[in-house]
Every structure is written in structure tokens, then in C-alpha cells.
N, C-alpha and C positions, 0 to 999 in steps of 0.2 A: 504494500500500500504506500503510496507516495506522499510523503508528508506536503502541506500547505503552510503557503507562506500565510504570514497574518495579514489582512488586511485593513486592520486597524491600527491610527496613527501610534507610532511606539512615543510613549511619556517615558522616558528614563529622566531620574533627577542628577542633577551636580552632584551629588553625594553617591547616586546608584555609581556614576562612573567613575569617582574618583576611588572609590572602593576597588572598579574595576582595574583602575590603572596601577591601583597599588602593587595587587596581586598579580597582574605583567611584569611591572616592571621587577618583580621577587623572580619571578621564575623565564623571564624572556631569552637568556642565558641558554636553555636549552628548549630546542623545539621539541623535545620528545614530552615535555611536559604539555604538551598545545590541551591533550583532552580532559589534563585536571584543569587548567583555566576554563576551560568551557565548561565544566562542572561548575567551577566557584561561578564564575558567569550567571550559569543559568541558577543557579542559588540567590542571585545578587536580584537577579532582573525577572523571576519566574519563567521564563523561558531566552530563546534567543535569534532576539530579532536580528536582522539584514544589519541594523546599526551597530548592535553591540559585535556583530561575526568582523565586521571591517576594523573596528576597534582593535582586538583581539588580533587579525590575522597582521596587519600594520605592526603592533607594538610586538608582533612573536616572531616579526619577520618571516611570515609564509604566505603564498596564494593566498588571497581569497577564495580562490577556486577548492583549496586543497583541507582550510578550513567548515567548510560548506559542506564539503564533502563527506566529512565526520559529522557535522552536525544531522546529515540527512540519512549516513547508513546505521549510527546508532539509536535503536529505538528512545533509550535515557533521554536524548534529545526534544525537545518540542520548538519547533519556528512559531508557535501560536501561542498568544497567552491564556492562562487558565480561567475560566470564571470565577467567580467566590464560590460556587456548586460546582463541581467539575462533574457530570456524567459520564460513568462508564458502561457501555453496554457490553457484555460479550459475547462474542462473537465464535466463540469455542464450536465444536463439534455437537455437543452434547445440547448446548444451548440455541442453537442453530438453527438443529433439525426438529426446536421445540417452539420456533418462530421468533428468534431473537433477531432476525434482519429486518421482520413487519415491526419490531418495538423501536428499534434503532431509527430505521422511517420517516414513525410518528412523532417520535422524536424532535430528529430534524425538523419535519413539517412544523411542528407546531414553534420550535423555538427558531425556525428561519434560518438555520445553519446547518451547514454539514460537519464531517470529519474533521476534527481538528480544530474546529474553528471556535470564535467566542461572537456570545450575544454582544451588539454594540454599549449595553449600559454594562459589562459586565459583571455581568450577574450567572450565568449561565455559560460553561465549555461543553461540549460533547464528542467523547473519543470512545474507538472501541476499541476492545483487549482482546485477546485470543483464550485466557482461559484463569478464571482467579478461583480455580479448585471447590468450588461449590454447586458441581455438577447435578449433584441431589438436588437441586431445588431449582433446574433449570427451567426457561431461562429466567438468566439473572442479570440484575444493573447495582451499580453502584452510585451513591451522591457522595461524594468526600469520602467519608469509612461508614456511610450507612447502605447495611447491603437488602435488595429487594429481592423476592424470587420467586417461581412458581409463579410469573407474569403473561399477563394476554394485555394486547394492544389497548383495551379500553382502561387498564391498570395509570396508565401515561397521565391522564389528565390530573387523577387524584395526588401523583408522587412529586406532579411539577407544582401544584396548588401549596402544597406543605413549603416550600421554598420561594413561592413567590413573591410574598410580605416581608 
């Protein structure tokens, strides 16, 4: 699945990056370090935007390209930022073949985004997983660490309502 860029304007603060810049300039010395920066990174900023990857690749002396590249093959990674609700629907085998694609959907539909992405006030992310071992009770989603299961498509309205206020 091919991550998404975010489409929402990136707010980082004077503080987010100098944070950022601190920990370059600690480890820029060696480019093998590039993917714990991206870690403290995406620690620093909730994810990582197009702005902070330039930042990063400049101050570690590499690509962009070659920066980018890591951020998009490792899953740890997100280019989108997270809601205050992050949604996880899974998408696993067991949850799948129980209609967890029709829930993932409605989902979408109703919150006006896809994969990866964030509601504009955010409030609301929605990502899917491949398998968070709760196959007994498939299917299943998650808000933050509250977990839902044993879901049919009309389950969507009541689980987004709890989160909407």
C-alpha cells in the first residue's frame, strides 16, 4: 500500500525544529544514523512531513530522494498526520473475510478521507493495519487503544458519535 502524502498545510513551531536541528546536528556526523533522526523526527512532529524530510536530509547530508525513500519503505513511518482519534481498521485475513473492507468504507465515507489521511479540523486519522491479534472478535477497529469488535457497517455511526464532542 503506498503511503500518502499529507495534504494538509504542515504547522511545525520554532521550537518543533529547533528540537529538530538539535538532534542533526548531535548525530549528522554519521549518515548511518539518518533513520534514528527520523525517528526523533517523527517523535518531535507526529509524523513527517515533505518539510521536516528536507530539513533532515540537508542537515545529514543525503538525497532527498534517498531520505524519502526510508520514510516510504518503512511502515514506522507516516507522511500524514494523526488525528486526536486515530482509526485503525484491520484489514487482516480473518477480519477481512468478516467485512472489515465494507467498515473501513464507511468509514472513509462518512469522515471524507481515505488511507492515511487526516480530517481537516483534526480530529479524526484513519489507517489500516494488517493484523492487531484479536482475530476472535473479528472484525475489528481501533480509536487510540480502545479496541471494537464483532463489527457490521451500521456499528460506524454509533463509534464515531462517542468521539465527536
Amino acid at each position: 500500500m503506498q503511503k500518502k502524502i499529507s495534504s494538509l498545510p504542515f504547522a511545525g513551531t520554532p521550537e518543533q525544529e529547533a528540537e529538530l536541528r538539535r538532534v542533526i546536528e548531535e548525530n549528522k556526523h554519521d549518515s548511518s544514523n539518518l533513520m534514528g533522526v527520523m525517528q526523533k523526527a517523527q517523535d518531535i512532529y507526529g509524523y513527517l512531513p515533505i518539510e521536516v524530510q528536507q530539513i533532515i536530509a540537508d542537515g545529514m547530508g543525503v538525497p532527498l530522494e534517498k531520505e524519502y525513500g526510508v520514510s516510504t519503505f518503512y511502515a514506522q513511518f507516516a507522511l500524514s498526520p494523526k488525528g486526536k482519534y486515530n482509526i485503525s481498521v484491520c484489514l487482516g485475513t480473518a477480519c477481512y473475510v468478516k467485512g472489515a473492507g465494507d467498515i473501513f468504507d464507511k468509514l472513509s465515507e462518512k469522515l471524507g478521507i481515505g488511507a492515511d489521511e487526516c480530517t481537516p479540523d483534526g480530529k479524526f486519522s484513519l489507517t489500516a493495519c494488517r493484523c492487531i491479534g484479536a482475530c476472535g472478535l473479528a472484525p475489528v477497529l481501533t480509536v487510540n487503544e480502545d479496541v471494537y469488535g464483532r463489527l457490521t457497517v451500521d456499528d460506524v455511526d454509533d463509534i464515531l458519535a462517542k468521539y465527536a464532542e
